[in-house]
N, C-alpha and C positions, 0 to 999 in steps of 0.2 A: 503511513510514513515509512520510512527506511527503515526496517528490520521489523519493526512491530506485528504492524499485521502478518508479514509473512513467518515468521516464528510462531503465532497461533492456531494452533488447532482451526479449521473451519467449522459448523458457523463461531467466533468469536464477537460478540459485536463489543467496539469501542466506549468508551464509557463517553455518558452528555457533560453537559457544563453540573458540577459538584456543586452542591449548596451546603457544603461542609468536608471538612479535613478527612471525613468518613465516612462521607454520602455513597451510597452505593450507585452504581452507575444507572443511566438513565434510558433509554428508548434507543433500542440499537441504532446504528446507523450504517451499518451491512457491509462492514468494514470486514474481508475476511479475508484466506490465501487465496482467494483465486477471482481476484477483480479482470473483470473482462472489458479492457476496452474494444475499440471497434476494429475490425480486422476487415484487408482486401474480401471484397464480393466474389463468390466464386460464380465459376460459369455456369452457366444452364444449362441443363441437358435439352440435347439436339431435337427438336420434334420430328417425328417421322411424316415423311408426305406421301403426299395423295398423286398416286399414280394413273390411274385408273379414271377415264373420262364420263363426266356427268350428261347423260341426252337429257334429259329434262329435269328440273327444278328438284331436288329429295332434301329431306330432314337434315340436319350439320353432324356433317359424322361423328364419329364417338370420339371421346377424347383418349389419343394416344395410351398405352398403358402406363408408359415411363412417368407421363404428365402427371395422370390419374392420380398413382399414386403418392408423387409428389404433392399435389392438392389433398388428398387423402393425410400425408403427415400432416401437414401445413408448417408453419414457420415456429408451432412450441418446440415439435421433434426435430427438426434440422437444427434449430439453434441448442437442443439437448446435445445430440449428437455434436455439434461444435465444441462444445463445452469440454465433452467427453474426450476430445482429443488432446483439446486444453490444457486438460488435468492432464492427460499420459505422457505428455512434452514436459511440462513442468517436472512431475514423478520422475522423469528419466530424466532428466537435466541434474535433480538435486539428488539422485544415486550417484549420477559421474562425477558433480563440482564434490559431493565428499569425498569419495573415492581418490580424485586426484587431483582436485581442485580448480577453479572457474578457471585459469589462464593454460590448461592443459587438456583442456576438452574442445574440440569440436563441434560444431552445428550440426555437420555431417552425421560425428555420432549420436549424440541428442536423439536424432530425427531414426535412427538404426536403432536405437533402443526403445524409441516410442513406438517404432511401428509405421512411421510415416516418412514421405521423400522431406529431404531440404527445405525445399519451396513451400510444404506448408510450416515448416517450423517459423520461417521468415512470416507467414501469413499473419501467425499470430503475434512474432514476436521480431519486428525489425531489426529489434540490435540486438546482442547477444547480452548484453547489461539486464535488460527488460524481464528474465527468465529469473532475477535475482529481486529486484527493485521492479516498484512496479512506475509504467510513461506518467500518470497522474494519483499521484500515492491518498487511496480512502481516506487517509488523517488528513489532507489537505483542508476539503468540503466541511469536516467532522470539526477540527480547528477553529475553522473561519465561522463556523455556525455559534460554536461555543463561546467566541467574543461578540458574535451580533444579540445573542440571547443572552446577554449575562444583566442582572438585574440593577435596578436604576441605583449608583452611587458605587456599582462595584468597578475596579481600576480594567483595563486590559490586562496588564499583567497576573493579576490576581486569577482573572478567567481561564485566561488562556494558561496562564502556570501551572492551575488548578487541573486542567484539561491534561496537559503534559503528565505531569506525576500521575494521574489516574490512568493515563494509556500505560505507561510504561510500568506503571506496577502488574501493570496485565502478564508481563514477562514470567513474576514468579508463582504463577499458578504452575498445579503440577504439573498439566497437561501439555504445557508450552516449554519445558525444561529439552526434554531433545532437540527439540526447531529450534532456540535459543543456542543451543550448544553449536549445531549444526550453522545455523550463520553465521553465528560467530565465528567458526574454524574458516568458514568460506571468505567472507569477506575479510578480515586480518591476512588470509593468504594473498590477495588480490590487490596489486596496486591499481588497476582499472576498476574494481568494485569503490576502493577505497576513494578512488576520484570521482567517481559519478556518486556516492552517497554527499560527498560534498557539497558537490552540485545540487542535488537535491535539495539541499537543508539551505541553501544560496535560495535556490528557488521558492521556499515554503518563507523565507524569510521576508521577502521581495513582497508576498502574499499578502502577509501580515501586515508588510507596514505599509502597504499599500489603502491597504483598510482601514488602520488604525488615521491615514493623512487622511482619508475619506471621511470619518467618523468626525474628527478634528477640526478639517474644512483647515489642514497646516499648508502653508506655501509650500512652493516648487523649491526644493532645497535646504528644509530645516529637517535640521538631524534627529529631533525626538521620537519621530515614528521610527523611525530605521532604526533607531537605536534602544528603544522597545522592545521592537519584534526579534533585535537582534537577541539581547538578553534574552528573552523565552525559548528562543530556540539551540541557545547557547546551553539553559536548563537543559533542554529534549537531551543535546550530544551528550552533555558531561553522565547522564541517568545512562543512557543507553549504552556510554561505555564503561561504566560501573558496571552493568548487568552485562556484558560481555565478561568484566574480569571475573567477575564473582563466579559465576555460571562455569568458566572455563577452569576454574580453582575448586572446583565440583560443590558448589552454592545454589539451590534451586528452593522451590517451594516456598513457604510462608516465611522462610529463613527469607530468602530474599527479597521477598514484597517486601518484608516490614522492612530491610533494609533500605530500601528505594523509595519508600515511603517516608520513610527516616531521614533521608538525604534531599528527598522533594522537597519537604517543608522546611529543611532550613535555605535551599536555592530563592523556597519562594519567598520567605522571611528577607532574603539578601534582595531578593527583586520589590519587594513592596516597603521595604521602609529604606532602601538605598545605601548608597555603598562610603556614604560619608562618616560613619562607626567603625569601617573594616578595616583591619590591617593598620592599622594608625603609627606612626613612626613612634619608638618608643626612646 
């Protein structure tokens, strides 16, 4: 999702659907900083030719060295080595955006401090947003798996609420208190960060209730779904900017799980027994 995963430590995995308020999380889901989606093919190296005329029939020459070796890595080591650059764009991206923040840094430099020209920083990462957020965020899949598997008579919202406070309590492990810190400074600085995390949470929304009208079998046009997935994901923001304040007010660690946790369960109390006790005109 927006800030989670990238605020964790790598490997961190996601927590599964909760089968209690204090279920520990369930069977990773490989949710970590450094989600790879699929990036431009690069060229191939040029095969050397055969200059040298054949008079009769011999054995298929050897293959090229360049090749050789390439078949020699095969495709685990090139795609390591991809990986590998991956990470060092990234690392030099989230040294500049703290330094001096995502709307004052260049691709250009990015790519100067990774070590790499331009064109591959684009390879990886099209927009310059992408280096921050990731194009199809791990909690999407992680999400949508946690409301298909949630067991028979349990609500969506419950699931997936369930699911929400279990990710984002991930925030206040020790280990995620400076990536915590660190996005947060980043993205509060950034009005273009600040618009594309929207976007996103629009996007993960759309997801949800897409599923939930699937699950449903609801017509074209009834607001239940939408307005379901909206509340859950309404939860996700309101957690995820607590734990920005708190974190930035120097709040980390078990202090702040249980805070978040604290604040989870009464969103999902508001989402599962509904908003007709709240706030009542007095």
């Amino acid at each position: 999702m927006t800030g989670v995963a990238h605020a964790l430590p790598r490997p961190t995995p996601l927590p599964g659907p909760p089968s209690g308020d204090d279920a520990a999380p369930a069977a990773a889901v490989g949710a970590t900083i450094r989600a790879v989606p699929s990036v431009a093919r690069e060229v191939a190296a040029p095969v050397e030719t055969q200059h040298a005329a054949q008079p009769e029939p011999v054995a298929a020459p050897a293959t090229p060295p360049r090749r050789r070796r390439s078949a020699e890595q095969g495709p685990g080591v090139r795609e390591q080595k991809r990986q590998e650059t991956r990470a060092r764009i990234v690392d030099a991206a989230a040294e500049l955006f703290a330094e001096r923040g995502f709307d004052a840094v260049s691709v250009l430099e990015i790519a100067r401090r990774a070590g790499v020209v331009e064109k591959t920083v684009f390879n990886h990462f099209p927009v310059k947003e992408g280096l921050v957020f990731d194009a199809d965020p791990p909690m999407r899949a992680a999400l949508l798996d946690a409301v298909r598997r949630r067991p028979a008579g349990e609500s969506v919202s419950a699931a997936a609420g369930s699911f929400v406070v279990g990710a984002v309590s991930l925030l206040g492990s020790p280990e995620a208190a400076s990536g915590v810190r660190r996005m947060a400074r980043i993205i509060r600085g950034s009005r273009t960060l600040q618009a594309r995390e929207r976007e996103i949470l629009g996007e993960l929304t759309d997801a949800l209730a897409a599923l939930i009208a699937e699950e449903t079998g609801a017509r074209r046009g009834q607001v239940e779904p939408w307005l379901a997935a909206h509340a859950v994901l309404g939860l996700y923001a309101s957690l995820l900017e607590l734990a920005r304040d708190r974190v930035l007010a120097g709040v980390h660690g078990p202090e702040l799980a249980a805070e978040l946790r604290r604040q989870g369960r009464r969103g999902l109390s508001l989402l599962q027994f509904g908003l007709a006790g709240y706030a009542k005109s007095r």
